[in-house]
RODO-2510 file (C-alpha; in nm, 4 decimals, decimal comma):
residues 558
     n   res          X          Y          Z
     1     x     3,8584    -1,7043     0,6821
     2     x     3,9888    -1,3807     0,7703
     3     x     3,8790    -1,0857     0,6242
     4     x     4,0637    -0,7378     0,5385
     5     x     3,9264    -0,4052     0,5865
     6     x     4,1257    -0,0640     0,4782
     7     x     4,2461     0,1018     0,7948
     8     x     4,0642     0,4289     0,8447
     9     x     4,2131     0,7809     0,7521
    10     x     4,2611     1,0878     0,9970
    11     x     4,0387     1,3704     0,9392
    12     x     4,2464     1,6602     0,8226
    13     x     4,3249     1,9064     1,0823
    14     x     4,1396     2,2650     1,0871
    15     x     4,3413     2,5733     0,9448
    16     x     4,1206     2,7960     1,1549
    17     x     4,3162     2,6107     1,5035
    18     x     4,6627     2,6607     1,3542
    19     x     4,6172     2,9851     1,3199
    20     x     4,5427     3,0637     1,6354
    21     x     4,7758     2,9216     1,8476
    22     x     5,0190     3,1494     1,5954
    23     x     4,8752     3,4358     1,7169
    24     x     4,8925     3,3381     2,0418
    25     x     5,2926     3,3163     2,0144
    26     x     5,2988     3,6607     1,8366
    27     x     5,1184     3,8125     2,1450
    28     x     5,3410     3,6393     2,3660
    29     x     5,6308     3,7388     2,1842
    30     x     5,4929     4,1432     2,1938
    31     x     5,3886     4,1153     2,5382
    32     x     5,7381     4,0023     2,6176
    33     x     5,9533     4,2413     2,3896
    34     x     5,7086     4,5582     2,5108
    35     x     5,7755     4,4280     2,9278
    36     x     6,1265     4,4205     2,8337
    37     x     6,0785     4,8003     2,6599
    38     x     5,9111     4,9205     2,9706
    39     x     6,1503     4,7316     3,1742
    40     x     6,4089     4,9715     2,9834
    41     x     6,2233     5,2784     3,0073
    42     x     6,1834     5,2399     3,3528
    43     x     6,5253     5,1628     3,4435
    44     x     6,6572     5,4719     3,1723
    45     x     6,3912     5,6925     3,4070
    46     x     6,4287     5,5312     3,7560
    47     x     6,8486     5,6316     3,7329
    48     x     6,8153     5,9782     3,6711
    49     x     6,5308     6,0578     3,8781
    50     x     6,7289     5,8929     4,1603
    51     x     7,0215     6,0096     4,1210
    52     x     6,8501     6,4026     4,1156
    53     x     6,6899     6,2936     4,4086
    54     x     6,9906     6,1966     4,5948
    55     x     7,1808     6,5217     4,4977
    56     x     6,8449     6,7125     4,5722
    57     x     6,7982     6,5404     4,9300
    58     x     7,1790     6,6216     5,0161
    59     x     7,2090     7,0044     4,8792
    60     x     6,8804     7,0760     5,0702
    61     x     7,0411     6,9253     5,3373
    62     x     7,3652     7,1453     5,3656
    63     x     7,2783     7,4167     5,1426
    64     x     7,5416     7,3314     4,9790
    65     x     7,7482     7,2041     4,6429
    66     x     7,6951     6,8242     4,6090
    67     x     7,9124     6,6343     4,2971
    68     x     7,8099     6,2615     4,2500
    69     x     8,0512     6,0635     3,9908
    70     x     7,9130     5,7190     3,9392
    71     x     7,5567     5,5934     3,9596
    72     x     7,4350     5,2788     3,8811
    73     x     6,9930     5,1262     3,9209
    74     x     6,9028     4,7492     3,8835
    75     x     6,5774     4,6197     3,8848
    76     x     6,6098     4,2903     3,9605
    77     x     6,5176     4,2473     4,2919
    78     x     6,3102     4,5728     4,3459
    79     x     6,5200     4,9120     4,2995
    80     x     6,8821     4,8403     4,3877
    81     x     7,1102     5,1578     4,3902
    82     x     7,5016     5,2158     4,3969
    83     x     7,7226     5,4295     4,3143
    84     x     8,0475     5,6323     4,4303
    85     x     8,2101     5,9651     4,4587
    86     x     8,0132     6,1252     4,6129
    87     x     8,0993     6,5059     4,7386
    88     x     7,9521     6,7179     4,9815
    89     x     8,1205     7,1015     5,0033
    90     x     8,0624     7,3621     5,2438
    91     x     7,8061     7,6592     5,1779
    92     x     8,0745     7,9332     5,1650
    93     x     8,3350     7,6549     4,9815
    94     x     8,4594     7,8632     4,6424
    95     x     8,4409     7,6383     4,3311
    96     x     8,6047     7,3157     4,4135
    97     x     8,6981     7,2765     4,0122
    98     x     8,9269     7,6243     4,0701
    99     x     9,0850     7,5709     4,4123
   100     x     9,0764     7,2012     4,4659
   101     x     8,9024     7,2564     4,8320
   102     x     8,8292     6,9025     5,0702
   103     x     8,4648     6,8311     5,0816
   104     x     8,3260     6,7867     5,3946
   105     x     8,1947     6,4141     5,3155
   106     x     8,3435     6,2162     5,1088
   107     x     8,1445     5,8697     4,9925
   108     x     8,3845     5,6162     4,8072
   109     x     8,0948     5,3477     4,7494
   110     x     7,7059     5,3830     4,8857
   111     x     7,4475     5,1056     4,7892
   112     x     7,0785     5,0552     4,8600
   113     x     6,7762     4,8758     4,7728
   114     x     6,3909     5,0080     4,8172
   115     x     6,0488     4,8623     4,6706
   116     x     5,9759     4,9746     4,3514
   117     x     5,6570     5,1613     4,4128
   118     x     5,8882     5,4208     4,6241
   119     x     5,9893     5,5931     4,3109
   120     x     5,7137     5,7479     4,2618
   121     x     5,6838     5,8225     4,6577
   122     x     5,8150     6,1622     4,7838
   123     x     5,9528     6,1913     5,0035
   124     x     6,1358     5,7926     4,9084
   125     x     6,1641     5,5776     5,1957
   126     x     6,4991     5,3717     5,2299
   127     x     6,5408     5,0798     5,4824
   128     x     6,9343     5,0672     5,4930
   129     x     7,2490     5,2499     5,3174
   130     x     7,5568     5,0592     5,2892
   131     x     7,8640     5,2912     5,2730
   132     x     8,2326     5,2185     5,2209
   133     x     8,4612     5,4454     5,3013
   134     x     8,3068     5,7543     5,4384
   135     x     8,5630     6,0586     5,5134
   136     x     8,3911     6,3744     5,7405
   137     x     8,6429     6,6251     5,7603
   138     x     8,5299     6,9060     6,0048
   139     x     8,6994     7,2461     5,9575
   140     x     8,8819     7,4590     6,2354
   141     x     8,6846     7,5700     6,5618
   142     x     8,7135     7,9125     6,4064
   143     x     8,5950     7,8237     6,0517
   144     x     8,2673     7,5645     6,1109
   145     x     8,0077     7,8239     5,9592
   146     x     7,9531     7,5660     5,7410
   147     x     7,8825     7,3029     5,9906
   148     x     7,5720     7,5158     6,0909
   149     x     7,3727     7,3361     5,7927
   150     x     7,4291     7,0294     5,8956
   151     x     7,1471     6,9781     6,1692
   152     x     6,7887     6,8809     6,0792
   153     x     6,6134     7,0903     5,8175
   154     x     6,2567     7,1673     5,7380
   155     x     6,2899     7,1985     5,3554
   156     x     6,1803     6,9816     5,1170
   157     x     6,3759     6,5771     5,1593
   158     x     6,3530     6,3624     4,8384
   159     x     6,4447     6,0520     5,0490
   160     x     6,3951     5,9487     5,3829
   161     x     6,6449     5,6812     5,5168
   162     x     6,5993     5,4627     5,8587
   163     x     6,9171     5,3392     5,9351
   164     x     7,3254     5,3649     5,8089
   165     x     7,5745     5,1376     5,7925
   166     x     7,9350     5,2361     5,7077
   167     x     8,2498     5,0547     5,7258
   168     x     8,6460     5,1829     5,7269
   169     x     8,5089     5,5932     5,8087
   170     x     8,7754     5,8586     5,8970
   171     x     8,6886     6,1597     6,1126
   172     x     8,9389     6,3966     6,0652
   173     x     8,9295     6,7360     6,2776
   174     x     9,1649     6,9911     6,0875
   175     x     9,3168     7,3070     6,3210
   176     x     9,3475     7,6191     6,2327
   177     x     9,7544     7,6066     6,3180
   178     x     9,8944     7,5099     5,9515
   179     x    10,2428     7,3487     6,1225
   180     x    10,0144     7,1145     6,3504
   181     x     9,8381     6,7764     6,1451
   182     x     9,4686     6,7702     6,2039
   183     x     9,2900     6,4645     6,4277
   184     x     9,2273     6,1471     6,2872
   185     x     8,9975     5,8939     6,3941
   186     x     8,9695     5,5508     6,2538
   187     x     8,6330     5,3801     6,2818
   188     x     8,6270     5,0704     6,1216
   189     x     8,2399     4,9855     6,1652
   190     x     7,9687     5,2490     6,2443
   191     x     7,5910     5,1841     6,2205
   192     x     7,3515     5,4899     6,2831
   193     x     6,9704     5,4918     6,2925
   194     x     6,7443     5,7995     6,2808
   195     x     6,4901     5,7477     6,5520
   196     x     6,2851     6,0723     6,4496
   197     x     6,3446     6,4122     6,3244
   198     x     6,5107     6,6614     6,5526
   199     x     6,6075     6,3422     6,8142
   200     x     6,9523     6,2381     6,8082
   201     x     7,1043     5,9260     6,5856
   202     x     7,1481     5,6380     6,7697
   203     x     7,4724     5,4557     6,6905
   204     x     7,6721     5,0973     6,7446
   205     x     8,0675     5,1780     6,6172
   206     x     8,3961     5,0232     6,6727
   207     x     8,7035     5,2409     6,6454
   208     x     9,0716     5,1507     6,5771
   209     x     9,2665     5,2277     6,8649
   210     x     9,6240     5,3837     6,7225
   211     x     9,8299     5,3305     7,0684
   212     x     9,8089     5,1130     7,1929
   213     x     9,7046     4,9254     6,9416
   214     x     9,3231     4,7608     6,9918
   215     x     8,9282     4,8242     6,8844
   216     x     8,7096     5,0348     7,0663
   217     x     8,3580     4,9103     7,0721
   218     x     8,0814     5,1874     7,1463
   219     x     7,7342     5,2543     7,1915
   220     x     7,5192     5,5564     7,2491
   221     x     7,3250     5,9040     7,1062
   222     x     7,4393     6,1860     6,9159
   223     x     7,2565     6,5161     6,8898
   224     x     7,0635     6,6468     6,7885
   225     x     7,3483     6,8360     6,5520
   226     x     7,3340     7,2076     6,7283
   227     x     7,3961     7,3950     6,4430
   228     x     7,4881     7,7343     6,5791
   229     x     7,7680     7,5888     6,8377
   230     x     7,8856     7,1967     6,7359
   231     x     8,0422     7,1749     7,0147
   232     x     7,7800     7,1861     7,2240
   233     x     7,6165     6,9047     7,0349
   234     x     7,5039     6,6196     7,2948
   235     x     7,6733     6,2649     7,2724
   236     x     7,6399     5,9668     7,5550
   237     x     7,6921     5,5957     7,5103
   238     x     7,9395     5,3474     7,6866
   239     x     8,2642     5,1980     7,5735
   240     x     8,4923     4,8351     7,5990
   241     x     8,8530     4,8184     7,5114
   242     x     8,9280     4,4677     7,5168
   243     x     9,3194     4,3092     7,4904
   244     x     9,4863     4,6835     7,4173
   245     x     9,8786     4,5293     7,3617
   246     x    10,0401     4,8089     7,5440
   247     x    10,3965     4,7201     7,3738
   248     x    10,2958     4,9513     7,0865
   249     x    10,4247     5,1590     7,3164
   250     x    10,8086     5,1943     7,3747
   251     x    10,9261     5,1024     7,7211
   252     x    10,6091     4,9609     7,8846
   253     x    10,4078     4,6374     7,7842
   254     x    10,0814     4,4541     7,9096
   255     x     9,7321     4,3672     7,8020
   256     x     9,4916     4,6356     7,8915
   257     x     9,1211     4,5992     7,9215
   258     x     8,8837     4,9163     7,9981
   259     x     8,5067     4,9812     8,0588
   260     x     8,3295     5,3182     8,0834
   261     x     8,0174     5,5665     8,0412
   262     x     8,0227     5,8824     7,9044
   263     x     7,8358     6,1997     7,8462
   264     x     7,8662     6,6062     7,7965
   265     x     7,8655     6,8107     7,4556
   266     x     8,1162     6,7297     7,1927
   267     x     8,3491     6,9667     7,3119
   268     x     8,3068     6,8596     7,6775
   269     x     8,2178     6,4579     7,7078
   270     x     8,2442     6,3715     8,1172
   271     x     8,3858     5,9864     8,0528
   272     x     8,3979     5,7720     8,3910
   273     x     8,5933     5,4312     8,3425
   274     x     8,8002     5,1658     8,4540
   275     x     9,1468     4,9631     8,3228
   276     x     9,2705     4,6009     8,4064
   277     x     9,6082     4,5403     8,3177
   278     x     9,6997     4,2146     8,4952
   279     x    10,0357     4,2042     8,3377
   280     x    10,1812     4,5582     8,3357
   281     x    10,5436     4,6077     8,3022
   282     x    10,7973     4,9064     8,2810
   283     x    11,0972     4,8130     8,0121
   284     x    11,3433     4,9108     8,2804
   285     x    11,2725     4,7050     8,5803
   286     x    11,0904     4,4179     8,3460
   287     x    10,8795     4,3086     8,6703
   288     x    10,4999     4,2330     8,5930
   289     x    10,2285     4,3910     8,7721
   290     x     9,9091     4,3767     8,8268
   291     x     9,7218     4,7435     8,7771
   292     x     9,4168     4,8499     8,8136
   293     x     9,2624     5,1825     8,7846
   294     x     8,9231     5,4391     8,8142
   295     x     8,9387     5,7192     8,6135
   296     x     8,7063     6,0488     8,5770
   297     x     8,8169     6,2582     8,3107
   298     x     8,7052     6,5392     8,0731
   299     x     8,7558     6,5220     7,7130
   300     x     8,7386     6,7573     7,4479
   301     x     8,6139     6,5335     7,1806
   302     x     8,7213     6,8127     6,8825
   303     x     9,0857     6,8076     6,9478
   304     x     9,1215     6,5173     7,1422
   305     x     9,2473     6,6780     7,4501
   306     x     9,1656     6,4858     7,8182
   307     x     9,1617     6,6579     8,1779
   308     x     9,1929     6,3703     8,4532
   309     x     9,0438     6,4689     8,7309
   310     x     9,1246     6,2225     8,8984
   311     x     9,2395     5,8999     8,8208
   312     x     9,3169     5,6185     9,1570
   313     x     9,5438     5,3601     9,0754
   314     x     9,6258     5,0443     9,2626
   315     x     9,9117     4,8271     9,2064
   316     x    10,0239     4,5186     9,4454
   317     x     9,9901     4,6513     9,7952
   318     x    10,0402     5,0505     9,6848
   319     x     9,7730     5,2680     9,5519
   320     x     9,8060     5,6686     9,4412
   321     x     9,6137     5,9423     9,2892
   322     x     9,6788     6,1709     9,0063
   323     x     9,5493     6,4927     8,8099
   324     x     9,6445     6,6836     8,4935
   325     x     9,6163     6,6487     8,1526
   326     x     9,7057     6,4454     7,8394
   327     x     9,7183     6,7181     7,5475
   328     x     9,7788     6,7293     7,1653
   329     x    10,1149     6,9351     7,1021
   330     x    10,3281     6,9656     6,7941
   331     x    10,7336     6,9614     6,8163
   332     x    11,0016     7,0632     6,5517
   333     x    11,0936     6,6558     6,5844
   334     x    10,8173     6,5165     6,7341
   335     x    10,4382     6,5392     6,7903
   336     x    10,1866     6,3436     6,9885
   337     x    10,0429     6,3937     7,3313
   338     x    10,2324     6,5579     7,6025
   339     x    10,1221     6,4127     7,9501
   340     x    10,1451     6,6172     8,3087
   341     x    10,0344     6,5214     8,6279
   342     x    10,0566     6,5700     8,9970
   343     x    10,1310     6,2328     9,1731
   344     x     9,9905     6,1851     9,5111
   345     x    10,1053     5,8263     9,7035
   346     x     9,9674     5,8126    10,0797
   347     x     9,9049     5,4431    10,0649
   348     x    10,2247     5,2815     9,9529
   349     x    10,5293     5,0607    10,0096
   350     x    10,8397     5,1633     9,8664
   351     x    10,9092     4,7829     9,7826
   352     x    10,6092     4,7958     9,5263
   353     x    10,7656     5,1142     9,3643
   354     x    11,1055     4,9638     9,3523
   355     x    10,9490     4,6496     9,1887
   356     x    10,7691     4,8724     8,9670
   357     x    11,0299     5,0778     8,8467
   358     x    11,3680     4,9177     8,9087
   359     x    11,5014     4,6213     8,7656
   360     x    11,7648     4,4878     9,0766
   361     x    11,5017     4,1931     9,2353
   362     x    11,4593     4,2192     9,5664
   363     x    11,4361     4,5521     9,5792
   364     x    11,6838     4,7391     9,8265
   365     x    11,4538     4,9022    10,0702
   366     x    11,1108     4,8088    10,2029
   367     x    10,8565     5,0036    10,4032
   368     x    10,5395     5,2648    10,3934
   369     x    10,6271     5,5420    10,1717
   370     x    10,4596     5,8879    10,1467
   371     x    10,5253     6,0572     9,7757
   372     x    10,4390     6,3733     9,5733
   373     x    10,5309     6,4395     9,2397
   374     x    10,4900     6,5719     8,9066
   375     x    10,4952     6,3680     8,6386
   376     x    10,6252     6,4472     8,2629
   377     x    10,5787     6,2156     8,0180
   378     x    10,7152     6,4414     7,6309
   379     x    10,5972     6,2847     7,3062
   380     x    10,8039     6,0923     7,0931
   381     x    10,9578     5,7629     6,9442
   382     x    11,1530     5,6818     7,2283
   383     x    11,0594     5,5104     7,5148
   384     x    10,9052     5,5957     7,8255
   385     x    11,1756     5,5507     8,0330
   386     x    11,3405     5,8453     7,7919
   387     x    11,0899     6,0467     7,7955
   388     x    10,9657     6,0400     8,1574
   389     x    11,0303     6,2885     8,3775
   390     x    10,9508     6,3305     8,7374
   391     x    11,0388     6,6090     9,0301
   392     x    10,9163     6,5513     9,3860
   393     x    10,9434     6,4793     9,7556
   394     x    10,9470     6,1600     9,9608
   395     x    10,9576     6,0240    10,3132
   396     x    11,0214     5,6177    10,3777
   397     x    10,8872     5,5465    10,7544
   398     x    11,0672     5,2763    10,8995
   399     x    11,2455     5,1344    10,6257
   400     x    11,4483     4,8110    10,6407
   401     x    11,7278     4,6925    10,3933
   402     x    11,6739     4,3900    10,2269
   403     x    12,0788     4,3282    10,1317
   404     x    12,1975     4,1206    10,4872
   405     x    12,5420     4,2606    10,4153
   406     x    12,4412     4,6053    10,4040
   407     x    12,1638     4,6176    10,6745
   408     x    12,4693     4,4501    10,9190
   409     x    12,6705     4,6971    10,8222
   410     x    12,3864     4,9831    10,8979
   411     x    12,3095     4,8158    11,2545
   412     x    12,6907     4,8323    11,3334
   413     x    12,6813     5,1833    11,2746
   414     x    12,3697     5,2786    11,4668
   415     x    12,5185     5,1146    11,7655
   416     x    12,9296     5,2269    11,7276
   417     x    12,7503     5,6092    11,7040
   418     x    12,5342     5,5481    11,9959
   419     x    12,8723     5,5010    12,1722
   420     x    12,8460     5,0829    12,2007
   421     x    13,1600     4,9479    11,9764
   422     x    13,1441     4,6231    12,1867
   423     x    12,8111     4,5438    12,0948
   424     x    12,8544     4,5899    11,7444
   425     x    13,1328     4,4171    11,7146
   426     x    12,9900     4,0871    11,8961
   427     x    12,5957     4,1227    11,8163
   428     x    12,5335     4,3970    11,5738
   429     x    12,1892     4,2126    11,4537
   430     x    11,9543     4,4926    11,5507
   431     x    11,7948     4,5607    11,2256
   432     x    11,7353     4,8810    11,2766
   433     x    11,4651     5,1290    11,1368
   434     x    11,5820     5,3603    10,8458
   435     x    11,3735     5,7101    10,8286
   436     x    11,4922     5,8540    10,4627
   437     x    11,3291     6,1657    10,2939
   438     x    11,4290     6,3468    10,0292
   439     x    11,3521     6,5459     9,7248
   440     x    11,4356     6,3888     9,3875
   441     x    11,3863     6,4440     8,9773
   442     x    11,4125     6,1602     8,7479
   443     x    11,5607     6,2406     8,4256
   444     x    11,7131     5,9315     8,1348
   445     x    11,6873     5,6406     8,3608
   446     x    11,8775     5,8411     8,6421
   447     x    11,7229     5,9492     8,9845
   448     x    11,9022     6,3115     9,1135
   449     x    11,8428     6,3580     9,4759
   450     x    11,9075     6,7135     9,5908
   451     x    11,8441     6,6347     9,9350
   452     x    11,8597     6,3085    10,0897
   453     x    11,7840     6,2716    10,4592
   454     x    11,9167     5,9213    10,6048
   455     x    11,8052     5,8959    10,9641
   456     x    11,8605     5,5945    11,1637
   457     x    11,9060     5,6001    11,5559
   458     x    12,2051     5,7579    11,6419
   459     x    12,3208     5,8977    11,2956
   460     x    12,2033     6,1335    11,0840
   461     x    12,3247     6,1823    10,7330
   462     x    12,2299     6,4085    10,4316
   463     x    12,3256     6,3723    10,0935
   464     x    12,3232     6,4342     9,7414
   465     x    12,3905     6,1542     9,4604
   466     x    12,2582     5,9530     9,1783
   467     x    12,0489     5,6222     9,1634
   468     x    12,0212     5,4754     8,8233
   469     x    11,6578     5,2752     8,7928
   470     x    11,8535     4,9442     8,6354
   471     x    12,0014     4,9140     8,9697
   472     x    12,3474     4,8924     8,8634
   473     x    12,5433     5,1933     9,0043
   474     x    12,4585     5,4884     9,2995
   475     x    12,6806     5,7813     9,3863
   476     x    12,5914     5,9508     9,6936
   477     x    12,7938     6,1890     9,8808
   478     x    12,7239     6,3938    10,1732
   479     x    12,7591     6,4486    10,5818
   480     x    12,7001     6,2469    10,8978
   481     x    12,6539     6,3491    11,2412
   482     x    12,6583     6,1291    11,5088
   483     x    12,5163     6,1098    11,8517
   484     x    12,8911     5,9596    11,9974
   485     x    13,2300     6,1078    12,0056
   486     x    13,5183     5,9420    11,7867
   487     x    13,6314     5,7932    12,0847
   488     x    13,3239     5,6216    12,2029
   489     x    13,2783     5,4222    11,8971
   490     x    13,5693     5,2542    11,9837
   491     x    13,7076     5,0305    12,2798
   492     x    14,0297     4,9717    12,4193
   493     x    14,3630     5,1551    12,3486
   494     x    14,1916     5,2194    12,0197
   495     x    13,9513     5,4782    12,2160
   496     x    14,2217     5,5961    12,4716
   497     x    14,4020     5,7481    12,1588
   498     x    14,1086     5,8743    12,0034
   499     x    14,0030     6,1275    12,2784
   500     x    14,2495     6,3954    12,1776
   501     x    14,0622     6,4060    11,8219
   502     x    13,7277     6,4439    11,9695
   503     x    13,7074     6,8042    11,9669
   504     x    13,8186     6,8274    11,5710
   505     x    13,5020     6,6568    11,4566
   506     x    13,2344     6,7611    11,7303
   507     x    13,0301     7,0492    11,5507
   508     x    12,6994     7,2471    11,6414
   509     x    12,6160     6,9992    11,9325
   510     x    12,6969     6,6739    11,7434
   511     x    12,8831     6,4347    11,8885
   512     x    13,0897     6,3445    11,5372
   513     x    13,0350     6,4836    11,2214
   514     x    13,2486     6,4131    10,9239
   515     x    13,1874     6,3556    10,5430
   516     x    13,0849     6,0330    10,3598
   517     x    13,0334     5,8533    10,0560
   518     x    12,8330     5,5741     9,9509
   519     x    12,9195     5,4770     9,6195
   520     x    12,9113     5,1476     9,4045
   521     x    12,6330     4,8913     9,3246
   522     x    12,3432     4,7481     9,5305
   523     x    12,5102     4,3727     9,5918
   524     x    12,8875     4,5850     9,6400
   525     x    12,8917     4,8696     9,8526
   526     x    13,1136     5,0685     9,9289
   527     x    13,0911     5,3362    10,2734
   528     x    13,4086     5,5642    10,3443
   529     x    13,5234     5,9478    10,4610
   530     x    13,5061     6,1881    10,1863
   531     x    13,6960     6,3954    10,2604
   532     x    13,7173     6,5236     9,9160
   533     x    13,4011     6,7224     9,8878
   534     x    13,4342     6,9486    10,1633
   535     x    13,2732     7,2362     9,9815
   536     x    13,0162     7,0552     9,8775
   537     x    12,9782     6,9243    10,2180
   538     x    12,9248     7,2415    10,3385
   539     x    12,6555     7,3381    10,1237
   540     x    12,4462     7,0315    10,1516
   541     x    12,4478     7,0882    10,5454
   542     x    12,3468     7,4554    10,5087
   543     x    12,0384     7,3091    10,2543
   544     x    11,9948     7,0004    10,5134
   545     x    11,9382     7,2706    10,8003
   546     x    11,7442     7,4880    10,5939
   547     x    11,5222     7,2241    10,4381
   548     x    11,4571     7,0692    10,8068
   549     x    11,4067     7,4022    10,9778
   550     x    11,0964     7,4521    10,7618
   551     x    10,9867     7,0812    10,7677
   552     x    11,0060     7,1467    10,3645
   553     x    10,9523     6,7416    10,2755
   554     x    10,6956     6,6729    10,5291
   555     x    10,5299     7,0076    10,4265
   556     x    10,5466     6,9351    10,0854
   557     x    10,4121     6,5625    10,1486
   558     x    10,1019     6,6872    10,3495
***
C-alpha cells in the first residue's frame, strides 16, 4: 500500500539578495555612463590641446604664420590624429587673408597615432606621420629670407616626431624672372627620419621622371638645413633609373637604365653615373644601338641646371667624349632645356656614325674617323632631328665605299688620273683608299659641307654640297686636280687627239684640273664636268688652298 506525502515547498527567497544584485547593475550602469563621460571629456580636451600643439610646434619652428583647417582625435586605438589644410607662411609673408600669398608647405591630409599617456608628455613623442600631398614651394634665390627659419631650432617643440612618410609631394622652385615657370619636381613616395637634432634627415624617395618618362628611386642625407645660405645645405645618397622609355622624346627611342652617387651642397651636388641603353635609336636612321655611357656632372639642384664635365660614350665599335651644359631657358614658343656641347671622337668608325645617324643600310663609307664638334640640341615639341644642330670638322683615314658600283667607278678614276687608261679599263678592281676631311654643320635633317676634301691616289677634289641624313639625295659640287694630263687618261687615237688640249686644263702644277659634280642618290650616282659653277669653282679652290695651307681640319681635329 502506497502512501502519499505533500511535496515540500521552497523557502521564499531573501529581499535583502535582490536588492543587491540591483545595486550592483546601477553601479555598473554609472561606472559605464561616467567612463563614457570621461571618455568624452578627454577626447573634447585631447583635440584642442593637440591641435595647439601642432600649430605651436610648427610656428616655433618657422617663426612663422601657421593656418590648420580640419582636425579630427579618436581614441580607439590609443590617440589617432588627422586632419588637413594645413599652411605654413613665411616670416616676412603679409596677411595671406589680404593678398592671397603661397605658403611655403602645404599639407592636404596628415594622420598619426601616439600612446595615450603622451598627451600629457611635452615635448609629445610621435612614431610616424602619414602625409598626402605635401607641396614645398621655395621662393627665388634672391627672396629665401624666409627659408633661414627653417633649420633646427632651440625653442620650445610641443611634439617630437621620428620618422615621415609622404606620398604624391611637389617641390616647386619659383624664379625671380616672372615670364619663366618655376621648377617642378614630382616625388611620388618620400620617407624621412630624424636621426638627431642638428644631423641631417635621412631619406628613401622615388621621383617621377617627366622625360623621359620613368621613376627615380633614391637614397641618402640631407642637411643639416643651413639656414643662412640653403644652398649650401649638404645632400648625398645614390640613385637607379630603371626602364626610362626614351620615346617620350620626339625623334629618338630606347629603354634607358642609369646608376649613380652623388654629393655637394644643394646648389652644387657632384653626381657620378652610368646609362645602359641596349636599344637606342635615332628616328631618322631607325637603326638600334647599343649605348653605353659614364658621366660626371655638376648640378645645381635649385634650378635644375647640369654642367657635364665629362661624359664618355661608347656605341658599337666607336666611342667619344663630350662637355657643356644642359640648362633651363624660356622661349617666346617654347621652353625646356637647351643642350650645348663640344663633341670629341678619336676612337671611331665612320660606319658606326652612319648607322647611327643615317637611315640608307649599309652605310656608304667605312673607316677610322677623327671628329670635333659642337653640338646644339634647342628646346621644343619637335623632334630631335629638328632641333639638332651641329658645326664641326672631320677627317676619314682610309675610307672604303661600300656601293661596288661606285667604289669601281672610284678605282677607275684613281688609275685613268695616274695616267693608266688600259688598266682601268681591263682591271680597275683596286679598291682604293679614300682620305676625306671636311668641315660640316647639320641643320633640319641636312648636312652643309663648306669644305670637303676628297683625296684618293692620284686625284684630289674639293667640294661643297649637301647630304641629307635619310640617305636619299646629295649635291656636291666642286674641283678636281689630277696627277695625269687629259691625254694620258686615255689610249689610242683617243689620246693622240687629246694632247693639243692638255695645256687648257693643266693649272698651278696639276696635271688636269677641271670642275665636277656629284649629284643624285647613294644606289644612283651620278659624276660629270660642271662646268656651270665656274665662279663658285673658283672660290672653293681659293678656300681649299687656304684651308690646307694652315692644316685648318687637322688643326682643328688635334
Amino acid at each position: 500500500m502506497v502512501t502519499m506525502q505533500p511535496s515540500p515547498q521552497r523557502a521564499p527567497r531573501k529581499p535583502g539578495r535582490r536588492r543587491l544584485w540591483e545595486w550592483i547593475g546601477i553601479v555598473a550602469f554609472i561606472c559605464l555612463a561616467l567612463a563614457a563621460g570621461m571618455v568624452r571629456f578627454v577626447i573634447a580636451r585631447a583635440q584642442p590641446i593637440l591641435r595647439a600643439r601642432v600649430i605651436e610646434t610648427l610656428s616655433n619652428r618657422f617663426e612663422s604664420k601657421v593656418e590648420l583647417e580640419s582636425f579630427r582625435v579618436s581614441m580607439l586605438n590609443g590617440i589617432e590624429v588627422s586632419g588637413g589644410g594645413l599652411k605654413v607662411f613665411g616670416k616676412d609673408d603679409p596677411n595671406p587673408y589680404e593678398s592671397g600669398i603661397q605658403p611655403l608647405i602645404l599639407i592636404h591630409e596628415f594622420r598619426f597615432q601616439t600612446a595615450l599617456r603622451s598627451l600629457f608628455r611635452s615635448p609629445m613623442h610621435v612614431d610616424t606621420v602619414y602625409v598626402k600631398g605635401l607641396e614645398l614651394n621655395l621662393p627665388p634665390k634672391g627672396n629665401r629670407g624666409e627659408m633661414r627659419n627653417m633649420g633646427a631650432r632651440t625653442g620650445k617643440m610641443s611634439i617630437y616626431v621620428d620618422k615621415f612618410v609622404c606620398e604624391d609631394t611637389r617641390l616647386v622652385i619659383n624664379t625671380a624672372n616672372p615670364g619663366k615657370p618655376p621648377l617642378e619636381f614630382a616625388i611620388s613616395s618620400l620617407k624621412m627620419k630624424d636621426i638627431g637634432s642638428g644631423q641631417p634627415l635621412e631619406f628613401n624617395a622615388t621621383l617621377v621622371n617627366p622625360k623621359p618618362v620613368g621613376d627615380i628611386q633614391s637614397n641618402g642625407l640631407f642637411g643639416p638645413f643651413q639656414q643662412d645660405s640653403p644652398r649650401d645645405t649638404p645632400v648625398q645618397g645614390d640613385y637607379s633609373f630603371s626602364h626610362a622609355d626614351l620615346s617620350t622624346i620626339k625623334g629618338i627611342a630606347g629603354t634607358l637604365s642609369s646608376t649613380g652617387e652623388y654629393s655637394g651642397t644643394l646648389g652644387n651636388i657632384v653626381v657620378s653615373g652610368r646609362t645602359d641603353t641596349p636599344d637606342f635609336q635615332i628616328a631618322s636612321s631607325g637603326h638600334k644601338l647599343p649605348l653605353h655611357t659614364e658621366f660626371h656632372a655638376i648640378v645645381d639642384g635649385t634650378s635644375g641646371d647640369t654642367y657635364l664635365k665629362p661624359v664618355k660614350a661608347s656605341f658599337l665599335h666607336s666611342s667619344f667624349t663630350a662637355r657643356g651644359s644642359v640648362v633651363r631657358v624660356v622661349r617666346p614658343n617654347s621652353h625646356g632645356h637647351e643642350i650645348e656641347l663640344d663633341v670629341v671622337l678619336d676612337r671611331a668608325l665612320i660606319e658606326d656614325l652612319l648607322k647611327l645617324g643615317v637611315r640608307t643600310d649599309p652605310p656608304v663609307m667605312t673607316g677610322a674617323v677623327q671628329m670635333t664638334t659642337k653640338l646644339s640640341l634647342a628646346p621644343g615639341e619637335a623632334t630631335v632631328a629638328e632641333r639638332l644642330k651641329l658645326a664641326g670638322t672631320f677627317h676619314v683615314l682610309e675610307g672604303h665605299l661600300t656601293n661596288e658600283k661606285v667604289q669601281r667607278k672610284l678605282d677607275s678614276l684613281s688609275l685613268r688620273s695616274r695616267g693608266k687608261p688600259k688598266q682601268a679599263r681591263e682591271n680597275p678592281d683596286e679598291n682604293v683608299p679614300v682620305d676625306l676631311q671636311g668641315a660640316f654643320t647639320l641643320k633640319d635633317g641636312i648636312l652643309s659641307f663648306s669644305l670637303l676634301h676628297f683625296l684618293v691616289p692620284g686625284t684630289h677634289v674639293d667640294m661643297t654640297g649637301d647630304y641629307t641624313l635619310d640617305g636619299r639625295e646629295f649635291d656636291f659640287h666642286g674641283k678636281a686636280r689630277l696627277d695625269a694630263k687629259v691625254s694620258q687618261m686615255t689610249t689610242g687615237w683617243k689620246s693622240i687627239l687629246l694632247k693639243p688640249v692638255d695645256r687648257f686644263f693643266s693649272k698651278d702644277g696639276a696635271g688636269t684640273e677641271v670642275p665636277v659634280r656629284i649629284t643624285g642618290t647613294e644606289s644612283e650616282p651620278h659624276f660629270g664636268l660642271d662646268f656651270g659653277h665656274k665662279d663658285e669653282h673658283e672660290n672653293i679652290g681659293k678656300n681649299a688652298g687656304a684651308g690646307r695651307s694652315a692644316r685648318s681640319v687637322d688643326g682643328a681635329r688635334q
